[in-house]
Backbone as JSON, one array per atom type, in Angstrom:
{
  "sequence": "XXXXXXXXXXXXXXXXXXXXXXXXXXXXXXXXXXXXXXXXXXXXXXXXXXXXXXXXXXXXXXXXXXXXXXXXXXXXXXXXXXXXXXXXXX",
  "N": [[61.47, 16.26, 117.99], [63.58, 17.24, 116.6], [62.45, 18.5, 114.26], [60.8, 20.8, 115.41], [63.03, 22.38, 116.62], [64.96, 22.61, 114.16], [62.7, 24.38, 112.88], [62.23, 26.51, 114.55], [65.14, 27.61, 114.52], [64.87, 27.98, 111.7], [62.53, 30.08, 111.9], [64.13, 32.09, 113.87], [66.24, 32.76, 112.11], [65.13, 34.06, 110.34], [64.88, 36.4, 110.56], [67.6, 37.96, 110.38], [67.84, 37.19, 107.28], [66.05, 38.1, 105.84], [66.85, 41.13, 106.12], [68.92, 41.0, 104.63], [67.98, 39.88, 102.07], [66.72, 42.36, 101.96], [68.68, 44.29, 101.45], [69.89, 43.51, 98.77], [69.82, 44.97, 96.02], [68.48, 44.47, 93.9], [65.97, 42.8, 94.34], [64.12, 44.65, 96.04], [63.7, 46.63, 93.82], [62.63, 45.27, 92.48], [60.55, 44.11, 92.98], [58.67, 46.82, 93.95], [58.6, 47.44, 90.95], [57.14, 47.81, 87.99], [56.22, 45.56, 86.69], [56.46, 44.15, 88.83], [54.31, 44.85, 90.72], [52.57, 44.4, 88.96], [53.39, 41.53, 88.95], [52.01, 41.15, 92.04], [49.28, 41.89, 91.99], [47.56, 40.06, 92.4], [47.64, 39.64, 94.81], [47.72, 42.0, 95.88], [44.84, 42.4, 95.77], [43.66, 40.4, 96.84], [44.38, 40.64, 99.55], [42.75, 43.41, 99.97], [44.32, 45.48, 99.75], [44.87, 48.95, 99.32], [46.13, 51.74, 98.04], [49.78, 53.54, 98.98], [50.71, 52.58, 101.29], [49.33, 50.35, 101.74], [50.06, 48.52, 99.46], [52.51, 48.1, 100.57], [52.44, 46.94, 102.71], [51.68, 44.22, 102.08], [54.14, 44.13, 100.07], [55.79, 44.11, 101.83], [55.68, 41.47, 103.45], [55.72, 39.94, 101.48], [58.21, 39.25, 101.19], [59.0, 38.91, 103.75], [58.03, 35.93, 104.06], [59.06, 34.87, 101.69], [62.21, 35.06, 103.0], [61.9, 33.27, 105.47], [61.91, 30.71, 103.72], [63.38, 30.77, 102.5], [65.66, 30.72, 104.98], [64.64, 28.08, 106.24], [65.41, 26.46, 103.94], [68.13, 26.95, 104.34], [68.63, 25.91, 106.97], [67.44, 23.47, 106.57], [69.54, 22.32, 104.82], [72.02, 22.62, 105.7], [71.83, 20.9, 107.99], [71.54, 18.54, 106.68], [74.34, 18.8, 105.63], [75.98, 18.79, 108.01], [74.97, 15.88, 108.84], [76.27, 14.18, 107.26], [78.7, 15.04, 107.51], [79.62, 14.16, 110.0], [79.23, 11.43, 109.63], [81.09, 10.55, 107.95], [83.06, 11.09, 109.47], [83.42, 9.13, 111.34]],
  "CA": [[62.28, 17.29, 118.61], [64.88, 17.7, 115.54], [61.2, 19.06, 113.24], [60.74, 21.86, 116.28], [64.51, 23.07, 116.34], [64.54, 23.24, 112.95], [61.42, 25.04, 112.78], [62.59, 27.3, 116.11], [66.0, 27.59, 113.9], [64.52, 28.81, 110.55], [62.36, 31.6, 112.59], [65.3, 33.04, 114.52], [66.71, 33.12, 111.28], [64.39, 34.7, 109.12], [65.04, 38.81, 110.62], [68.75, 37.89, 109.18], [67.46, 36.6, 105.78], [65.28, 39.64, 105.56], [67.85, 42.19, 106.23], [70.13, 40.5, 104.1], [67.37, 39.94, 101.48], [66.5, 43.6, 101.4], [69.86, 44.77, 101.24], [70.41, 43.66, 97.87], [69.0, 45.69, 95.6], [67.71, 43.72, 92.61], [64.42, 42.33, 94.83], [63.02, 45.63, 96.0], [63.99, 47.01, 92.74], [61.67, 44.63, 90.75], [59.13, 44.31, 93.51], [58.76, 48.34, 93.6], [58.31, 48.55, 89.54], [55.64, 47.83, 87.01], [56.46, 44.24, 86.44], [56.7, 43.58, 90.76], [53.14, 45.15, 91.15], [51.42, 43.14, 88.05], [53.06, 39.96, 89.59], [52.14, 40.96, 93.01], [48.5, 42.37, 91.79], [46.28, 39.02, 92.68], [47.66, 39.56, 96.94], [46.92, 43.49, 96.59], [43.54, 42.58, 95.62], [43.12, 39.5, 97.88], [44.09, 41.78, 101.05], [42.16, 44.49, 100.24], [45.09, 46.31, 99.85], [44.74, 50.18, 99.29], [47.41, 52.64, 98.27], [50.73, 52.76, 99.12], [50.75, 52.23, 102.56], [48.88, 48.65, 101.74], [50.69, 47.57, 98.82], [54.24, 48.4, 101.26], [52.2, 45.83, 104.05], [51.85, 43.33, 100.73], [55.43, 43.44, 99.76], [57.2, 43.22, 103.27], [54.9, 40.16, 104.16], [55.86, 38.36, 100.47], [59.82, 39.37, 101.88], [59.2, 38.12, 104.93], [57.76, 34.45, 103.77], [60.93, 34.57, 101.06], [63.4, 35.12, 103.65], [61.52, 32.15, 106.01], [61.7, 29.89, 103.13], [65.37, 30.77, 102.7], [66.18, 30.54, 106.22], [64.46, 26.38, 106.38], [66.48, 25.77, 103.43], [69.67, 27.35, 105.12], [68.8, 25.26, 108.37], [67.57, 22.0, 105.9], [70.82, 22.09, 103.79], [72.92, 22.65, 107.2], [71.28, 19.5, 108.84], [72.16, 17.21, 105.48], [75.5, 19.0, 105.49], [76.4, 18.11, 109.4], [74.87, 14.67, 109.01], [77.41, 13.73, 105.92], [80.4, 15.42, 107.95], [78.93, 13.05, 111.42], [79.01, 10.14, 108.85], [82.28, 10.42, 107.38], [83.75, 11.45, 110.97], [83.28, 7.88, 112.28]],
  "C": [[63.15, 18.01, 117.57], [64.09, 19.18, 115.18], [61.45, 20.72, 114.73], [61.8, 22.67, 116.28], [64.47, 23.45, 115.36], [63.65, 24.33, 112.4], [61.81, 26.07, 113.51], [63.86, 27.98, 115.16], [65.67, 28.48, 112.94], [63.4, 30.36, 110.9], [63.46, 32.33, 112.98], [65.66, 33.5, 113.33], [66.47, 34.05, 110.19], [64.67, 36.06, 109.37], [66.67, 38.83, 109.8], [68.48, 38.05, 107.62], [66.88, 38.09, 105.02], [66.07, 40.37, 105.41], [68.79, 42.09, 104.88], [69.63, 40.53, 102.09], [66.82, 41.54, 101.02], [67.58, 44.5, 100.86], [70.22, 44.34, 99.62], [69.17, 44.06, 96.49], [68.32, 45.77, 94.07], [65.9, 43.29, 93.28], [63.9, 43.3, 95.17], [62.86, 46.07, 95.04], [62.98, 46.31, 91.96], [60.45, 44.57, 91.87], [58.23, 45.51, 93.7], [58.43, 48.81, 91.93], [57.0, 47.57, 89.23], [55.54, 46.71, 87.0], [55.84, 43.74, 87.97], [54.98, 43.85, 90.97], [52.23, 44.19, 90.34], [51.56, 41.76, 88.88], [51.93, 39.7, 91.46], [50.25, 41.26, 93.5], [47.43, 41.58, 92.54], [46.73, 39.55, 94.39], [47.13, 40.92, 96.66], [45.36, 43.46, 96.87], [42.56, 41.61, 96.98], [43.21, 39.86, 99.4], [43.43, 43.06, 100.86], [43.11, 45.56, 100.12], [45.15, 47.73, 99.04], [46.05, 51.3, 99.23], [48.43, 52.26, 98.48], [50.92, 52.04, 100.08], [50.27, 50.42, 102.41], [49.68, 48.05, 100.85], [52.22, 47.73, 100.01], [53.97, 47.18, 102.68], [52.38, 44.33, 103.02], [53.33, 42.88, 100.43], [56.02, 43.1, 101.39], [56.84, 42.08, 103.76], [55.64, 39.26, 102.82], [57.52, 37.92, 100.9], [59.83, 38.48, 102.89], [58.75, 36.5, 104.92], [59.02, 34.39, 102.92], [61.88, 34.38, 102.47], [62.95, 33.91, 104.77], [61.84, 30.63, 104.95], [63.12, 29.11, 102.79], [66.23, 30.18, 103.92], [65.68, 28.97, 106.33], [65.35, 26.26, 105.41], [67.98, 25.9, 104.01], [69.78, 26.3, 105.98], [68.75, 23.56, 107.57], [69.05, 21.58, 105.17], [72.21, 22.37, 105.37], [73.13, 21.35, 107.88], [71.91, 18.59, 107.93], [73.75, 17.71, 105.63], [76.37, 18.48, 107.13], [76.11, 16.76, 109.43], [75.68, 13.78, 108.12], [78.59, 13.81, 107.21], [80.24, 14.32, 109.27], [79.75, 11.63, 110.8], [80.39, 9.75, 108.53], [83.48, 10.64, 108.31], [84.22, 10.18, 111.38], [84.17, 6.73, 111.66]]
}
């Protein structure tokens, strides 16, 4: 039940992460230049991805797994941080 919450938890969370994640303007900034496209070159190719319109489906999908990955650690480091404060409560 915890694994599911958690899981349920770090979705909800992820349209935050994103937002929050696009908003600062070092990660579009390097994913947008010359460097961001070489790293990002093996997914354009492995989706088929075409133009801009495809590489712009490419980056918001690698955003949107970042900001999921972010959001479980947010919710994992939350859980250890409430189960300390529980611990030391008693």
């Amino acid at each position: 039940m915890r694994r599911l919450l958690s899981a349920l938890l770090a979705v909800v969370l992820t349209v935050p992460v994103f937002l929050v994640l696009t908003r600062i303007d070092a990660i579009p900034g390097w994913l947008y230049s010359e460097r961001g496209y070489a790293v990002l070159d093996p997914l354009f190719r492995m989706f088929g991805a075409v133009g801009v319109e495809g590489h712009e489906d490419v980056v918001a999908g690698v955003l949107l797994v970042a900001s999921f990955v972010v959001a479980a650690a947010i919710v994992r480091g939350g859980s250890v941080v409430w189960r300390i404060a529980r611990r030391s409560g008693r």
